[in-house]
C-alpha positions in Angstrom: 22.8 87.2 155.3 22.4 86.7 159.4 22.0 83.3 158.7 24.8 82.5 156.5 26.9 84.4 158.9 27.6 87.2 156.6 29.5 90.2 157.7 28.4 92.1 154.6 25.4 91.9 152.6 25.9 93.6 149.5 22.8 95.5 147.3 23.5 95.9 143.8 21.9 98.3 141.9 21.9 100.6 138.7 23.6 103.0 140.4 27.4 103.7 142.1 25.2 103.9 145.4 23.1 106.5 147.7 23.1 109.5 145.5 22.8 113.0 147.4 23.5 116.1 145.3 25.1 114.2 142.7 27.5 112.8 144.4 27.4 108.6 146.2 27.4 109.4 149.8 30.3 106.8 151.2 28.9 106.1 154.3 24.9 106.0 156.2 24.1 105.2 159.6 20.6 104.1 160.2 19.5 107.2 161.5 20.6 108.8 158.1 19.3 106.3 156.1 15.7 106.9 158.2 16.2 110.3 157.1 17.1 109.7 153.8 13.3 108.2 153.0 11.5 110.7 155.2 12.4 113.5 153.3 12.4 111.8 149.3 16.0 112.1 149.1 15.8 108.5 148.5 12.7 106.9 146.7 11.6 104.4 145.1 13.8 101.5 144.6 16.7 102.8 146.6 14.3 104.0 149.4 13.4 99.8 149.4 17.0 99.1 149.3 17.5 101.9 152.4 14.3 99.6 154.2 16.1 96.1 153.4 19.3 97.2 154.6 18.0 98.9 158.0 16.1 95.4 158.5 19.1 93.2 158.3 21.6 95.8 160.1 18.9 95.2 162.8 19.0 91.5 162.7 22.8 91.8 163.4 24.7 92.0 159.8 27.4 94.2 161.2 27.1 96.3 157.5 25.2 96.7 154.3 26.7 98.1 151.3 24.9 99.3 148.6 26.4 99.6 144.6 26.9 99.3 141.2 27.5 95.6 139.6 31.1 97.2 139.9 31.0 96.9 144.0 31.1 93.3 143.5 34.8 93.6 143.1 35.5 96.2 144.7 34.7 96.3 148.0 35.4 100.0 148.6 32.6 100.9 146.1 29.3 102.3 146.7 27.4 103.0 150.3 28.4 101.5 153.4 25.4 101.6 156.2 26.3 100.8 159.8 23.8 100.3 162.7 25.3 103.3 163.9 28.2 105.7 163.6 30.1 105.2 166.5 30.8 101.9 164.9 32.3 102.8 162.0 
């Protein structure tokens, strides 16, 4: 995405986006999202997803969003992650 000069890179997945008590959690700052894995709130494929999207906030994609096939229109859908919250 850093090299295409992205400003978004966008993860789609089989779900609406980080899940947290049943609900999609709108917005992660890497911090959270570091959190998030640690403690097996997310797993699996969406902990990978948390992993790719930390990597590439790093390499200086100014945000990651993470959704449904439906995100792909909409770009108010699913998880937004920032580098850090004081961005947003």
């Amino acid at each position: 995405a850093r090299a295409l000069g992205a400003r978004e890179l966008l993860f789609v997945s089989d779900v609406a986006g980080v899940i947290v008590r049943d609900a999609v959690v709108e917005t992660l700052d890497v911090g959270d999202a570091v959190a998030a894995i640690a403690d097996g709130t997310a797993a699996g494929g969406m902990a990978a997803k948390l992993q790719a999207a930390i990597a590439a906030l790093a390499s200086g994609v100014e945000r990651v969003r993470i959704g449904d096939v439906h995100a792909l229109g909409d770009t108010e859908r699913g998880t937004v992650l920032f580098q850090s919250r004081s961005l947003v």
